[in-house]
N, C-alpha and C positions, 0 to 999 in steps of 0.2 A: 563643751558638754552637750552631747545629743540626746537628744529625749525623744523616745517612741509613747503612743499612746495606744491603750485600748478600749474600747468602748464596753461597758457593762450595760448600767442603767437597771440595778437590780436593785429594790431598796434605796438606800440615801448614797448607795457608791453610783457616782457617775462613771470614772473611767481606771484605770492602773497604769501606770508610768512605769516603764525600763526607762534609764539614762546609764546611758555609754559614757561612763568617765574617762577612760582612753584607751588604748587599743587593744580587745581582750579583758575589758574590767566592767562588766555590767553591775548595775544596784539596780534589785529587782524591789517586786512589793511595797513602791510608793503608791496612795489610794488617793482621788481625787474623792471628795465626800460632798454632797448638795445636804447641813441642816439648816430646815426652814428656812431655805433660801438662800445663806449662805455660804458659800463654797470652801473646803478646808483641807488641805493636804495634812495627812497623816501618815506618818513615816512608819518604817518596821520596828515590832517590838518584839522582844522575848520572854514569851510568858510562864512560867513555872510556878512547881509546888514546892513549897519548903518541907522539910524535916516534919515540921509543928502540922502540919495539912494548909497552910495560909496557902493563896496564889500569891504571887509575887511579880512583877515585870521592871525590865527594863528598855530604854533605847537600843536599838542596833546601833546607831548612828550616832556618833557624837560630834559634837561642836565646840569649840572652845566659849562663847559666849554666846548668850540667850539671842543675841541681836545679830548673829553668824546665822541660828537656824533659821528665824524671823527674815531674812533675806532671802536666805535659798529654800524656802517655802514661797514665800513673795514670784524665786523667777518663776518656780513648777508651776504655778498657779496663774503666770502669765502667758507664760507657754502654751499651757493647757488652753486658756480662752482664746490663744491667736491659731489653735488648731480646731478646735469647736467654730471657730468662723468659719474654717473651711470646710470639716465633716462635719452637714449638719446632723441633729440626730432621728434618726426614720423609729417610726412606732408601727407594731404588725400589730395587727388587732386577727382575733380568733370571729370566728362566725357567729359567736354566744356572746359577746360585747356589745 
């Protein structure tokens, strides 16, 4: 499993992960998230309206057990900091800051 990373830094998203699950099979739209302080991978979800007007979601992603997704959160998220060692993150500041 390959994982590419993108930098945002917009709000509490730090970066978005593609991972290459094999050849020709991307999963896009994983979120790397900084709340207060801690760091939280969040998967894709599908959000909808019912019938009734409710919004509604679910997982993209499924996993047979809670401690299946809890792992493969665990690697993205180690990933994530073994490639944040290497691109650090640069801040541009405007002339009015």
């Amino acid at each position: 499993m390959e994982m590419r990373f993108r930098d945002v830094n917009t709000g509490i998203v730090e970066a978005r992960v593609v991972i290459k699950l094999s050849e020709g099979l991307l999963l896009n739209e994983i979120t790397i998230l900084n709340r207060k302080g801690e760091l939280e991978v969040e998967l894709p979800k599908k959000t909808f309206t019912t019938k009734n007007g409710k919004t509604a979601s679910f997982d993209i992603i499924q996993f047979e057990t809670e401690d299946e997704k809890t792992l493969f959160s665990l690697q993205v998220k180690n990933e994530y900091l073994e490639w944040r060692k290497k691109q650090k993150k640069v801040r541009v500041f405007d002339g009015d800051e």
